[in-house]
C-alpha positions as CSV (number, residue, x, y, z in Angstrom):
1,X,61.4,110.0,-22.8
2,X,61.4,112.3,-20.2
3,X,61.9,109.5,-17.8
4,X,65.4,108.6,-19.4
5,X,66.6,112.6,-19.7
6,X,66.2,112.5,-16.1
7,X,67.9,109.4,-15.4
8,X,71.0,110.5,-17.5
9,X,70.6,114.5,-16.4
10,X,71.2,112.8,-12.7
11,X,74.0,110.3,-13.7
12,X,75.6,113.1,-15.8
13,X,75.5,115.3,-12.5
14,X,76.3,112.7,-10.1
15,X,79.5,112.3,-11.9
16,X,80.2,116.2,-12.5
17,X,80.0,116.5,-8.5
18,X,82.4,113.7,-8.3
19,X,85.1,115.0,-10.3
20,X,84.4,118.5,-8.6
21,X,85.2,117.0,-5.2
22,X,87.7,114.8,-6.1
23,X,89.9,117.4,-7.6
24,X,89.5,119.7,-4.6
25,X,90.5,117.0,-1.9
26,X,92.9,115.9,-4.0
27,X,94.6,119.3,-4.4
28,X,94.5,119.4,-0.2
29,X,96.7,116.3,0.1
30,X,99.7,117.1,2.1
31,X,101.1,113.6,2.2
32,X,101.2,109.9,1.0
33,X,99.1,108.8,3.9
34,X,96.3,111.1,3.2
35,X,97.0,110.5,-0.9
36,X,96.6,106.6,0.1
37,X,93.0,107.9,1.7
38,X,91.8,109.8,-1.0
39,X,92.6,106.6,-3.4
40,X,90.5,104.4,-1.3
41,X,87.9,107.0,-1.0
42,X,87.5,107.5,-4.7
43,X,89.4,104.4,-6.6
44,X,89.0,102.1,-4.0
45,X,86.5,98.9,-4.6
46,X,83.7,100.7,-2.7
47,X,84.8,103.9,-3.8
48,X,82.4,106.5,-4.8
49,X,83.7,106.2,-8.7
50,X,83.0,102.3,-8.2
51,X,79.1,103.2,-7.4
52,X,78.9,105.4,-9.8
53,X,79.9,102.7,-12.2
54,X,77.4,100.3,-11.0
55,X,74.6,102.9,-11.4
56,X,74.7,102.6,-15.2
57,X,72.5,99.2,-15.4
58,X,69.8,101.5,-13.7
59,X,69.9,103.4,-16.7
60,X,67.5,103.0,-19.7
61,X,69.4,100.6,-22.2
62,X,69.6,103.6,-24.5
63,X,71.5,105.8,-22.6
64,X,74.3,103.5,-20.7
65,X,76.4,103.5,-23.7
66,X,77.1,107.3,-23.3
67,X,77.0,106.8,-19.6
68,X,79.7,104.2,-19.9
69,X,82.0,106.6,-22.1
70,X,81.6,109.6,-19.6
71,X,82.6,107.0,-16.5
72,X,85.7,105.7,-18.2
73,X,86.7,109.9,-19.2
74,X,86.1,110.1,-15.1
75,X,88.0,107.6,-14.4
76,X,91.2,108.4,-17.3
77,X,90.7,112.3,-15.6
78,X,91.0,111.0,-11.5
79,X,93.6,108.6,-12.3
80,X,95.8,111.3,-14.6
81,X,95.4,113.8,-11.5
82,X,96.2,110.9,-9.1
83,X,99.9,110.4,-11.0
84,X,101.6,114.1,-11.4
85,X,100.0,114.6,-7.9
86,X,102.1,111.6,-7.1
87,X,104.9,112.9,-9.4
88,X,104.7,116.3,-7.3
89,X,105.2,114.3,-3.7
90,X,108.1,112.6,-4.9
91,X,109.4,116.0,-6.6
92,X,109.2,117.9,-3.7
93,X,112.7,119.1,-1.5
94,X,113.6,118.1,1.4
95,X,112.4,120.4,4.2
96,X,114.7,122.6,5.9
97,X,115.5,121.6,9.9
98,X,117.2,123.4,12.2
99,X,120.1,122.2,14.0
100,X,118.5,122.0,17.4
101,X,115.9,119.4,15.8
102,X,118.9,117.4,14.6
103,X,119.1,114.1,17.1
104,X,122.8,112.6,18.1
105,X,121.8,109.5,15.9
106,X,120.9,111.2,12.9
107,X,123.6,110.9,10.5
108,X,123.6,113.7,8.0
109,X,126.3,111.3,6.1
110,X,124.8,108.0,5.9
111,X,123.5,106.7,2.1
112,X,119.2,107.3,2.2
113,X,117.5,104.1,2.4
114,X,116.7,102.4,-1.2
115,X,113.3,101.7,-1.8
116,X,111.3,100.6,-5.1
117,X,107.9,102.0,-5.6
118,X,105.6,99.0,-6.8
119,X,103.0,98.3,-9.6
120,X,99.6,96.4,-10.0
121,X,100.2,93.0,-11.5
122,X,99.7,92.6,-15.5
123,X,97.1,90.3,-15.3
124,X,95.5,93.1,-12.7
125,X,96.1,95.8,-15.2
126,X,94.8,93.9,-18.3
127,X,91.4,93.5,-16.0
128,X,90.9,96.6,-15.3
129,X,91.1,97.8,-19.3
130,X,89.0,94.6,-20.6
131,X,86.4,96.3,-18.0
132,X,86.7,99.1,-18.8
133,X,86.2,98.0,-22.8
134,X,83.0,95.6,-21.4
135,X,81.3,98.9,-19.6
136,X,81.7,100.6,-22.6
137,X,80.0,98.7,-24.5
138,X,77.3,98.5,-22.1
139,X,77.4,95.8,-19.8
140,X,77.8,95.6,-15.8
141,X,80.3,94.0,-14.1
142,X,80.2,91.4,-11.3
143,X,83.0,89.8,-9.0
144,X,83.0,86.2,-8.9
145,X,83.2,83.8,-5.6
146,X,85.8,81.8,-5.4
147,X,84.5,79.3,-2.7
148,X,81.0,78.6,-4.0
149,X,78.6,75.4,-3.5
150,X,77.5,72.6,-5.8
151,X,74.4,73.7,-6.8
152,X,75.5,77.1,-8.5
153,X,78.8,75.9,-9.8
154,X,77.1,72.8,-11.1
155,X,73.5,71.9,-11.2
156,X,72.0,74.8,-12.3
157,X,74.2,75.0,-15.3
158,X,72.5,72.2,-16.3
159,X,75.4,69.3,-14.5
160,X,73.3,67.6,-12.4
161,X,75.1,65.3,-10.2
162,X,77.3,62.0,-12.0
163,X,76.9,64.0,-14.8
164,X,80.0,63.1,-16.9
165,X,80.8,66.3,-17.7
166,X,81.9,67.1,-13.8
167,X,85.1,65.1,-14.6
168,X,86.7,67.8,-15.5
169,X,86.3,70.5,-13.2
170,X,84.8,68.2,-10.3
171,X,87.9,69.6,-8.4
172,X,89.3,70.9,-5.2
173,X,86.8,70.6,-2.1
174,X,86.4,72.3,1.3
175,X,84.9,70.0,4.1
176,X,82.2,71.7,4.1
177,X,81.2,70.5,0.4
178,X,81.8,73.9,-1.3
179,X,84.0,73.8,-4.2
180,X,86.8,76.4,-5.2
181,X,85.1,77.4,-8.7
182,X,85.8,76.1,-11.8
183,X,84.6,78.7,-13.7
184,X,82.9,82.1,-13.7
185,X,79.8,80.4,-15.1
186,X,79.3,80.1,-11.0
187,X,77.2,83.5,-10.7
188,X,75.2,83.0,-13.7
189,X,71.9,81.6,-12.0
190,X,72.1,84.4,-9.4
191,X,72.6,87.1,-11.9
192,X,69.3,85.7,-14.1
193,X,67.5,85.8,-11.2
194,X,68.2,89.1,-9.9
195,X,67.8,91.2,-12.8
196,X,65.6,91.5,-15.8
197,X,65.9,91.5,-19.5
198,X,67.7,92.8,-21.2
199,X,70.8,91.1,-19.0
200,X,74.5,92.7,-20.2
201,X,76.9,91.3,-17.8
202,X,80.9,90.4,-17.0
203,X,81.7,88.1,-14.2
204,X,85.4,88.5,-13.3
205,X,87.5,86.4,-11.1
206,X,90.0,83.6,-9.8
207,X,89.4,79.9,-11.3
208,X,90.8,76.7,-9.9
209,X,91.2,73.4,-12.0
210,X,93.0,70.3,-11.1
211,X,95.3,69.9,-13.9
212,X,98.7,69.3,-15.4
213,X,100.6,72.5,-16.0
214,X,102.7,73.5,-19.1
215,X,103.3,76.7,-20.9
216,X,99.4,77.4,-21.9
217,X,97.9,75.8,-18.7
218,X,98.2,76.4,-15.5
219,X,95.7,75.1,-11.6
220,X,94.8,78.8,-11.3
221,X,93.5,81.0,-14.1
222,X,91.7,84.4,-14.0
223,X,88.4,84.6,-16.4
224,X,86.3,87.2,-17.9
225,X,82.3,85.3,-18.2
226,X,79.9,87.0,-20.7
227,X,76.5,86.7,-20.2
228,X,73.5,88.5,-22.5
229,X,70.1,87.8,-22.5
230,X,67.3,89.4,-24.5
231,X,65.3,89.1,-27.3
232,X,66.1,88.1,-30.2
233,X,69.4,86.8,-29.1
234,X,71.3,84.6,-31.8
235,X,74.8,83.5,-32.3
236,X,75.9,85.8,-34.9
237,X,75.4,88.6,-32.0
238,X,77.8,86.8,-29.7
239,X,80.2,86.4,-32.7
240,X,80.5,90.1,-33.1
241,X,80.3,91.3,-29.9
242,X,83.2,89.0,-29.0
243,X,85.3,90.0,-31.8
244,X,85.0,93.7,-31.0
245,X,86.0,93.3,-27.6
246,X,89.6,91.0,-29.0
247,X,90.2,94.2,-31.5
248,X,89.6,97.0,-28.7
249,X,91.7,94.7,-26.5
250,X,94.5,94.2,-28.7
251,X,94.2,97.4,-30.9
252,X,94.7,95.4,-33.9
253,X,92.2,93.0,-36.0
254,X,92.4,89.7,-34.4
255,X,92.6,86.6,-36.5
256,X,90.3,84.2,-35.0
257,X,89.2,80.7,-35.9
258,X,85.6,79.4,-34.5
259,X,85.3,75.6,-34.1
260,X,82.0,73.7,-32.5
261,X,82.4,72.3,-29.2
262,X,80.0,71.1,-26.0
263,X,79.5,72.7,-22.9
264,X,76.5,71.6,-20.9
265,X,75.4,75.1,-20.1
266,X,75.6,76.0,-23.5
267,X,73.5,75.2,-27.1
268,X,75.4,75.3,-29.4
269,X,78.4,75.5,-28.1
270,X,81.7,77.0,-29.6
271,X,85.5,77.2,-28.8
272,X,87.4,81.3,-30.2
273,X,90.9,80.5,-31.0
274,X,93.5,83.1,-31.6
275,X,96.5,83.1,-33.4
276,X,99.4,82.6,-31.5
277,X,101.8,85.3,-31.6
278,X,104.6,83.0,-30.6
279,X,104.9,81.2,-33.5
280,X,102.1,83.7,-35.9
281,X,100.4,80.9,-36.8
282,X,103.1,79.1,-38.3
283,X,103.3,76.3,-35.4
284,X,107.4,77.0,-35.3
285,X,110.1,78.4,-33.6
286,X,113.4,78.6,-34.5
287,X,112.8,75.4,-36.8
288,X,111.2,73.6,-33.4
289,X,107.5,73.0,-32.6
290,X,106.1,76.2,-30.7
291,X,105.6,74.7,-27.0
292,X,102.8,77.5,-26.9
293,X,100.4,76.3,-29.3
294,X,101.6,72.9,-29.4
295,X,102.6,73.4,-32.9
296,X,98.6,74.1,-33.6
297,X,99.7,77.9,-34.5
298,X,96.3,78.8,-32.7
299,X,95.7,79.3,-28.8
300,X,92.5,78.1,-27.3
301,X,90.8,81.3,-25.3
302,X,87.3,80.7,-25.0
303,X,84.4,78.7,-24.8
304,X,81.5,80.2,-25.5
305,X,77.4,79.4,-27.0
306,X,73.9,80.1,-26.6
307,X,72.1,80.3,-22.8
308,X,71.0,76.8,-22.3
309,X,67.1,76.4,-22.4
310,X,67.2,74.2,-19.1
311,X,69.9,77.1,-18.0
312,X,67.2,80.3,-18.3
313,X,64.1,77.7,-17.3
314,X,66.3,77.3,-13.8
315,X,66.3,80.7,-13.4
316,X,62.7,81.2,-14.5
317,X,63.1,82.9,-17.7
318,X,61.0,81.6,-20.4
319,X,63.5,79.7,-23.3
320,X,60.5,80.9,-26.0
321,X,60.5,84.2,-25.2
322,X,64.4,85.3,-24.4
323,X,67.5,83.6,-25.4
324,X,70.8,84.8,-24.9
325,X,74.9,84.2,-25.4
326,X,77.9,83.4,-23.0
327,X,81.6,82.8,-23.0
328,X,84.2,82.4,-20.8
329,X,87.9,83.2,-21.6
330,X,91.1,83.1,-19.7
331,X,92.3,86.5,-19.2
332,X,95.4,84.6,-18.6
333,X,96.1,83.5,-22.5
334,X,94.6,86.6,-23.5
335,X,97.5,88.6,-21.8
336,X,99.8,86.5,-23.5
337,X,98.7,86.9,-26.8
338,X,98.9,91.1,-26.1
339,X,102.8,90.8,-25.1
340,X,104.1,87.8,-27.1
341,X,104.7,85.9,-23.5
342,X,105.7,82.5,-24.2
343,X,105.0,80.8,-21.0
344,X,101.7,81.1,-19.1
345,X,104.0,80.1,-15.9
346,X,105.5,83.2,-15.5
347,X,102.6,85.6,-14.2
348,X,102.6,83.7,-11.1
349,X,107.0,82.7,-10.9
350,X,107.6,85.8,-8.6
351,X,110.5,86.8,-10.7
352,X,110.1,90.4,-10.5
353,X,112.5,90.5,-14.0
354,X,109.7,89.6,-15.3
355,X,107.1,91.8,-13.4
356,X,108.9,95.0,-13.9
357,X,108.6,94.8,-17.7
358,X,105.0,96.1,-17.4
């Protein structure tokens, strides 16, 4: 016990000194530029707030639920600062200058340049709160790679090679013989191997797929991979946990439909599909089958199952002893779903009508 008061007294402090610092440099901007460097410094993806977060799957299990909350208020806190400090650049007047500094090309007449401030992406900013939601609950997150090789985006999910499942997502190839990945499910075996039990992790990142395109499919798709292993581990567990995440996510109680399916990595396996809140379920619009669901009135969002035995065996974890759950789920659809958007085609159109609505 005294072991884990320390471990969170130190993360607690850690993050106190953060905030502390942050604040104070933050109050000595003078400038965008040196705004832009304090970002980077404490937002940015090596950031000190960014290893802070990764500290919490050093701490006991107990304790990184609390930890978890206390990072996200850190984070809400530096990125609230960040905005009216913003707000305050943009506010400020002009400068006076004297006449003398005034050059025989400056014209004090001439319209000011128009410029448009930009915004993350929605697909950027719905990844950023589903991990936020994920650390919350615990778990550590983990960026995927999208140029991987055969053995980790394959065989050790238990496709060895001319296995039949491999027609679908044997797929774009580099000369080299790595494959663009096909799934998140790519950094599993390293992540089994480099930690131990209990094992509470995301994997986030780009997917590739060689495949017709239509208004729920599309050759490039971002995906949030689950992967837990303990225990004790059964499928009710990855039922629930699942569902909480879809109502924190959506901030209203998902209806969902569960249906078996087969992955190889998987046993059993499962398919989560949503309602579609095109159509609600009905499989209509307008008197015409919803092109969105396919006139199903549910949307296909994740596969999902129990850690293969030959899976944890791979990565020498014993099958009696631990067994765990996994999914995989196209942040893509899920974004849909939250807005109502009726064609998966547009995050990527460059039609900034549509970009500027979020």
């Amino acid at each position: 016990m005294r072991i884990c008061f320390r471990a969170t007294m130190t993360f607690t402090k850690t993050a106190t000194q953060i905030k502390k610092s942050a604040l104070n440099e933050l109050a000595k901007t003078r400038d965008i530029n040196t705004l832009a460097f304090w970002r980077k410094e404490y937002l940015g993806k090596v950031g000190k707030f960014t290893k802070l977060t990764r500290q919490i799957a050093q701490l006991p299990a107990k304790e990184r639920a609390s930890a978890g909350k206390a990072v996200n208020e850190l984070k809400q806190a530096l990125a609230k600062a960040l905005q009216e400090r913003e707000k305050q650049f943009h506010e400020l007047p002009p400068s006076p200058v004297s006449r003398s500094q005034l050059s025989t090309f400056f014209d004090l007449t001439a319209p000011g340049a128009d410029f448009q401030l930009g915004h993350l992406h929605p697909i950027t900013q719905m990844r950023q709160y589903a991990e936020d939601i994920f650390v919350r609950m615990g778990f550590e997150v983990f960026e995927a790679r999208e140029v991987d090789d055969d053995y980790h985006n394959f065989e050790s999910l238990n496709m060895p090679p001319q296995h039949p499942a491999r027609d679908l997502w044997d797929t774009f190839w580099t000369e080299d013989e790595l494959v663009l990945i096909t799934h998140t499910s790519s950094m599993q075996h390293r992540i089994l191997l480099g930690q131990k039990p209990p094992i509470r992790a995301i994997i986030v990142g780009r997917c590739f797929r060689h495949e017709a395109t239509d208004a729920s499919h599309e050759h490039t798709l971002n995906q949030i991979e689950g992967l837990y292993v303990d225990k004790g581990i059964k499928l009710p567990d990855l039922i629930g946990t699942f569902k909480k995440f879809l109502d924190e996510f959506s901030q209203r109680d998902i209806k969902m439909k569960i249906q078996p399916s087969h992955f190889p990595f998987v046993e059993p396996g499962i398919e989560f599909l949503l309602d579609c809140a095109i159509c609600f379920g009905t499989g209509e619009v307008e008197g015409e089958r919803c092109s969105t669901c396919g006139g199903s009135g549910w949307l296909e969002l994740a596969g999902a199952g129990m850690v293969h035995p030959s899976v944890l065996a791979e990565a020498g974890l014993d099958p009696q002893k631990y067994s765990g759950f996994a999914w995989g789920f196209g942040l893509d659809r899920l974004v849909m779903v939250k807005y109502g958007i009726e064609n998966i085609r547009h995050f990527y159109s460059g039609d900034l009508r549509f970009i500027r609505q979020f």
